[in-house]
N, C-alpha and C positions, 0 to 999 in steps of 0.2 A: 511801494508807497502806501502810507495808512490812509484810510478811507476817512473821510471827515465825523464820519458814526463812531471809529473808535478815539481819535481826537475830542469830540463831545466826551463821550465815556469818560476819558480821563479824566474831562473836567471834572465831571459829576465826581469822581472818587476822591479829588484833592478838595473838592468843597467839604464832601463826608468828612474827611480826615482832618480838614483843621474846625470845623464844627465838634468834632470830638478832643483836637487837643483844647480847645478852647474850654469844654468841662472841667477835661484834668487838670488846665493850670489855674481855673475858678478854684476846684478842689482844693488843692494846692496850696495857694496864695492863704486860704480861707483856714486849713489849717495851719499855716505858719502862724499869721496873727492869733490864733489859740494861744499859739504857744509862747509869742512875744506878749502878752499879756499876761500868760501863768507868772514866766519869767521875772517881770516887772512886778506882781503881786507884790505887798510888803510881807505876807507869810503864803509862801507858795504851795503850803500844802491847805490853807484854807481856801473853803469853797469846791466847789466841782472841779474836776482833773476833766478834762476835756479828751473826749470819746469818740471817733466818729467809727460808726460802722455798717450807715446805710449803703458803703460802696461795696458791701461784701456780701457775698450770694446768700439767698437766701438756703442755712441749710436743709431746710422743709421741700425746697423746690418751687416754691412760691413765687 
């Protein structure tokens, strides 16, 4: 039988885990509308192309 300490535990790791899906679908969401909006531009290559690249490691190590 599990001990009520590892019951807790899991709590604690399914709260981590949807605290973390909760970024990626903000992420997500946030650049879809980029893109529904490039989309919808009346000249899609005018203005900024929409970038995002703060999710990606720094390659300095930073």
């Amino acid at each position: 039988m599990k001990s009520r300490t590892h019951f807790a535990t899991l709590e604690i790791m399914c709260r981590e885990r949807a605290a973390v899906a909760k970024k990626e679908m903000e992420y997500w969401l946030t650049e879809a509308e980029e893109w529904r909006r490039l989309k919808l531009s009346p000249d899609h290559l005018a203005g900024r192309i929409p970038v995002q690249l703060d999710w990606c490691p720094d390659p300095n190590g930073n």
